[in-house]
C-alpha positions as CSV (number, residue, x, y, z in Angstrom):
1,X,0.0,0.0,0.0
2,X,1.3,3.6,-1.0
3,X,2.0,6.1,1.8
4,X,-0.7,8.3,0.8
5,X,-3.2,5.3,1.1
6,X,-1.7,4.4,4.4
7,X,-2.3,8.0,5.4
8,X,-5.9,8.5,4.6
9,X,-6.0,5.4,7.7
10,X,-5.5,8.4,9.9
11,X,-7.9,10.5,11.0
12,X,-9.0,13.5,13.2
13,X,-11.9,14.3,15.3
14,X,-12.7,16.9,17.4
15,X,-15.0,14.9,19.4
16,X,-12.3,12.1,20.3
17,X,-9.1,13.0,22.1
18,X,-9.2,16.1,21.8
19,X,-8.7,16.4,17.8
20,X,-5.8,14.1,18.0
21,X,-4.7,11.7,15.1
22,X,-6.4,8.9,15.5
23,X,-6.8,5.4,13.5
24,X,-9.6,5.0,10.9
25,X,-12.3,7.0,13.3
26,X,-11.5,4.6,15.9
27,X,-10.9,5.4,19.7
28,X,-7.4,4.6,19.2
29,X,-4.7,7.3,19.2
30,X,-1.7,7.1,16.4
31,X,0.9,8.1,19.2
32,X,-0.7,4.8,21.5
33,X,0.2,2.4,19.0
34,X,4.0,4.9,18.5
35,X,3.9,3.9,22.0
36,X,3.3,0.4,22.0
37,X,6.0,0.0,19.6
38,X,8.5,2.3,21.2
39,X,8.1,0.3,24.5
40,X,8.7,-3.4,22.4
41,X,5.8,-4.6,21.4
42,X,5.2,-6.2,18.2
43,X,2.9,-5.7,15.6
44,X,2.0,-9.1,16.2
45,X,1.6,-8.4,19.4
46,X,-0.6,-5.1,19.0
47,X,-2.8,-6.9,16.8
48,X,-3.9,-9.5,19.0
49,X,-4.4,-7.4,22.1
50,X,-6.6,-4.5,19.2
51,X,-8.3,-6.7,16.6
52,X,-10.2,-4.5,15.1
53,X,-6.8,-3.1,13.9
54,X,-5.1,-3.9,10.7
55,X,-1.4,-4.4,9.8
56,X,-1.8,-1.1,7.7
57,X,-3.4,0.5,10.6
58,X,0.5,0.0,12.3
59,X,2.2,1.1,9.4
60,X,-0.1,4.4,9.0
61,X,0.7,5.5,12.0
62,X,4.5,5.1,11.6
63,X,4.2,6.8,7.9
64,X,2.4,9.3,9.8
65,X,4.8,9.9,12.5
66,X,7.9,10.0,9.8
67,X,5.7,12.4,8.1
68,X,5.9,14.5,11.0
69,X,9.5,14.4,11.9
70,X,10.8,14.0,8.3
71,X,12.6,18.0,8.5
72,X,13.0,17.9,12.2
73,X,16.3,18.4,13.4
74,X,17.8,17.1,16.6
75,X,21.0,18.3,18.3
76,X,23.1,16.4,20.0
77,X,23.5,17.1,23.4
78,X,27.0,18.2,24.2
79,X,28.3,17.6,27.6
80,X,31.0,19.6,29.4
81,X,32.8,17.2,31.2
82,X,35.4,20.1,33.4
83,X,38.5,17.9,31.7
């Protein structure tokens, strides 16, 4: 699936979270499943505990999260040590 398709998975509603991103109109937030996956879990794993979501639903929301930080730029933190 193209990342434009993937994208169109994500959605936003004022009524649910707050107008956050979420997945298909679903109560699901994009940055719970980030979360999920930054903390280990598998897709596998996501699936089976949500399955109402869909593989593509996972890789929306990391297309959508790339989207986001694609020109972000993060500095290296630069320590002074005294030495």
């Amino acid at each position: 699936m193209d990342e434009q398709k993937l994208l169109e998975r994500i959605t936003v509603n004022p009524k649910i979270f707050g107008g956050k991103p979420i997945i298909r109109g679903h109560r699901s937030a994009v940055e719970h499943v980030l979360g999920m996956l930054a903390a280990g879990d598998t897709p596998e794993t996501i699936l089976e505990g949500y399955p109402w979501l869909e593989a593509e639903d996972i890789q929306a929301c990391l297309a959508y999260a790339h989207k986001l930080v694609a020109h972000e730029r993060v500095e290296p933190l630069i320590l002074n040590t005294g030495t």
